[in-house]
C-alpha positions as CSV (number, residue, x, y, z in Angstrom):
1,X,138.2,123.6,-3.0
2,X,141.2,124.0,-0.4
3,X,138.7,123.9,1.9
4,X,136.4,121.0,0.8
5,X,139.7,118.8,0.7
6,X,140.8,119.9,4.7
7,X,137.4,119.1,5.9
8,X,137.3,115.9,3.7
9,X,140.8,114.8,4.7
10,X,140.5,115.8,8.5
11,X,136.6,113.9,8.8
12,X,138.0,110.2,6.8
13,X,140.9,110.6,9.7
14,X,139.0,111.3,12.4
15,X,137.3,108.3,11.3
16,X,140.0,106.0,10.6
17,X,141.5,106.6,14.1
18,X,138.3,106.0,15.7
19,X,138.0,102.4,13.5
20,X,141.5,101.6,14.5
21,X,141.3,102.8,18.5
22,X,137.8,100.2,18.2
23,X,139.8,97.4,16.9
24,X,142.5,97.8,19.2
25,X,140.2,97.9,22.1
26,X,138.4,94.2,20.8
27,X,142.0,92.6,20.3
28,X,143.0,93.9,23.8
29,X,140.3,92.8,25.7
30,X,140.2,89.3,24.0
31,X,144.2,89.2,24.6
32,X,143.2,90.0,28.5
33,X,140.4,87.4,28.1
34,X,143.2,84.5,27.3
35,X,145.2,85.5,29.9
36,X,143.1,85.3,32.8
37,X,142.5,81.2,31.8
38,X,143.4,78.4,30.1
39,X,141.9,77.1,26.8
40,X,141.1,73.2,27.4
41,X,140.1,70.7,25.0
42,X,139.6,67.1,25.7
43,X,137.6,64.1,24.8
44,X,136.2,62.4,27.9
45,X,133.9,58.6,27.9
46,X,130.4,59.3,29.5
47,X,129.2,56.4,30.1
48,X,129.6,54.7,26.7
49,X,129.5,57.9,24.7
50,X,132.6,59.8,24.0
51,X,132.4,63.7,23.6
52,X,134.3,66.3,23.5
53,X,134.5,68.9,26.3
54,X,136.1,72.8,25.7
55,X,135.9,74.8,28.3
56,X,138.0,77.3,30.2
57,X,139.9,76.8,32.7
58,X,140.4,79.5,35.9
59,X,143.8,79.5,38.1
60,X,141.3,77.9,40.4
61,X,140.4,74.9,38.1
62,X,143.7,74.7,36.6
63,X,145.0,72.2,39.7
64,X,141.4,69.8,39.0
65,X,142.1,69.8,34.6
66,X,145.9,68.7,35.0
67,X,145.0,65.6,37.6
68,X,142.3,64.8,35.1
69,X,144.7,64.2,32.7
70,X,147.2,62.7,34.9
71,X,144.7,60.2,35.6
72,X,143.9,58.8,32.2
73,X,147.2,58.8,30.9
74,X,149.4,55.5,32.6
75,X,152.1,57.6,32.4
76,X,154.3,60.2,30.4
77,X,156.3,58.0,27.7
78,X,160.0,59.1,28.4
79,X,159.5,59.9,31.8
80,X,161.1,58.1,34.9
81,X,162.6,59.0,38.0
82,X,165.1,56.1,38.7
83,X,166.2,56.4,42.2
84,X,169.0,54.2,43.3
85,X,172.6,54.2,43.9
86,X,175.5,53.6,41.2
87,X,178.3,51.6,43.2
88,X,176.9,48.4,44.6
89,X,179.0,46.0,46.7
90,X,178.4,42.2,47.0
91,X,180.8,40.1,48.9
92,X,180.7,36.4,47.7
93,X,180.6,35.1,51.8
94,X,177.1,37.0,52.2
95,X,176.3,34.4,49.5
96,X,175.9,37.2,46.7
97,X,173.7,39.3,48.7
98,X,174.3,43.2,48.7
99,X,175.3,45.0,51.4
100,X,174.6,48.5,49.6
101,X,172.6,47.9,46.3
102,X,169.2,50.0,46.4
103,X,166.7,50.6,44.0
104,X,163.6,52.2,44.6
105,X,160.3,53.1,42.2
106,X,159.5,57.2,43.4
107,X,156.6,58.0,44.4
108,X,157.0,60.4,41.4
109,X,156.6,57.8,38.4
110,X,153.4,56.6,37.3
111,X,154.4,53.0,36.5
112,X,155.6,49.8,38.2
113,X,158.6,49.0,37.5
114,X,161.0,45.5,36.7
115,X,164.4,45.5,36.6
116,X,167.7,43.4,35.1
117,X,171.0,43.6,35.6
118,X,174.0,42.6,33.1
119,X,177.1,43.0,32.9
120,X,178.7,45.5,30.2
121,X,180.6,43.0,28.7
122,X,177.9,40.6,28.0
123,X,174.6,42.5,27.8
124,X,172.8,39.4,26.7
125,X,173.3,37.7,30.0
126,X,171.5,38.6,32.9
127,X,173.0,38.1,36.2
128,X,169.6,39.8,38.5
129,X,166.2,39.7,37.6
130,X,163.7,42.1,40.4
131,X,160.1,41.7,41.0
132,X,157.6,44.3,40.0
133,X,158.3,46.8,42.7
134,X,155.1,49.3,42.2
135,X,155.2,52.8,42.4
136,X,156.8,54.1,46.0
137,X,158.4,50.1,47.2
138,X,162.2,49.9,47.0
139,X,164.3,46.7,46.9
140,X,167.6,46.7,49.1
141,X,168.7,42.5,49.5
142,X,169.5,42.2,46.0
143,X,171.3,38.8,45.8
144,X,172.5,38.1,42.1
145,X,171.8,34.9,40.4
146,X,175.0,34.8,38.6
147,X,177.6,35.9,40.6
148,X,180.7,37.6,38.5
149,X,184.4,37.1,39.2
150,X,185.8,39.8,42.0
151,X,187.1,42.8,40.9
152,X,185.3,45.9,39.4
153,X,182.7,45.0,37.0
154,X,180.3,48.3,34.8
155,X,177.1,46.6,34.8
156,X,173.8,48.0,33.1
157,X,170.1,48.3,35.0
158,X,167.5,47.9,32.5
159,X,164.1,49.2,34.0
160,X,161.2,47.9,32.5
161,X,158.1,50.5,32.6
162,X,154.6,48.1,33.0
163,X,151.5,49.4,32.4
164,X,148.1,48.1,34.6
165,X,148.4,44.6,33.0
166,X,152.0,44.1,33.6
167,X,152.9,44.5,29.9
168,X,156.2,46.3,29.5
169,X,155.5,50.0,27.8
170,X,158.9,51.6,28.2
171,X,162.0,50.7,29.1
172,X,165.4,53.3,30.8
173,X,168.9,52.3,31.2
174,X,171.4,53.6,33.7
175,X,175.0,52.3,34.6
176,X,176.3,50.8,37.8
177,X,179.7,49.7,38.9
178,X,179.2,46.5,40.7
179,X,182.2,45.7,43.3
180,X,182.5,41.5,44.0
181,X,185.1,40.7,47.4
């Protein structure tokens, strides 16, 4: 019986070992199998028929699936690059025209842009109003249209994010010290 129960004991082992090297051979390979791509799922339009495409994605495709989607989005909501200067200077004999004020909309941002201007202390009235400057134009001859007393004034910009139709779909604030002489 000593005998019966070694043989027994040793065979279900060998067994078991073999089930488990098995398994851990499929969950290997399939972790291997993830790693060399990317899982993608995305509805597309065809035409007037929407579908849904899976597929993976290769380090070689990887590049082609993320302008895809950078292309049917407008842009990422919360993201801007504002790229301008914070101490602008206007000296009332240029009229109210700037001599350092620049604004521009990077090359990096997905959205036109319009901005205002106001004046910490009374955020409700704007003192500049820009055109839509689209992605990549910069403004530098920004005159105000309400010109403040001299001295040091914190001012706010107020960027307007438009979409294709001009309709405002996000909005970023950042401070500026405007200088009058």
């Amino acid at each position: 019986m000593n005998n019966t129960f070694y043989r027994i004991f040793f065979t279900s082992s060998a067994f078991i070992i073999c089930a488990l090297l098995c398994v851990i051979s499929y969950l290997l390979g399939d972790a291997h199998g993830r790693r060399e791509g990317l899982y993608a799922a995305k509805a597309v339009e065809a035409g007037t028929a929407k579908q849904m495409r899976s597929r993976i994605a290769s380090r070689d495709s990887v590049d082609l699936v993320a302008s895809e989607l950078d292309r049917e989005r407008p842009g990422a909501p919360g993201s801007y690059e504002v790229i301008m200067n914070t101490e602008w200077l206007f000296r009332k004999a240029n009229g109210g025209l700037s001599d350092n004020a620049y604004v521009e909309n990077s090359r990096e941002n997905k959205n036109a842009v319009r901005f205002t201007v106001a004046l910490k202390e009374s955020p409700e009235k704007l003192i500049y109003t820009s055109p839509v400057l689209k992605v990549g134009e910069r403004l530098t001859d920004i005159k105000l249209e309400s010109m403040p007393e001299e001295g040091s004034h914190g001012a706010v910009v107020t960027y307007e994010l438009l979409d294709a139709e001009g309709k405002k779909t996000g909005e970023v604030k950042a401070g500026v010290t405007l200088t009058i002489e």
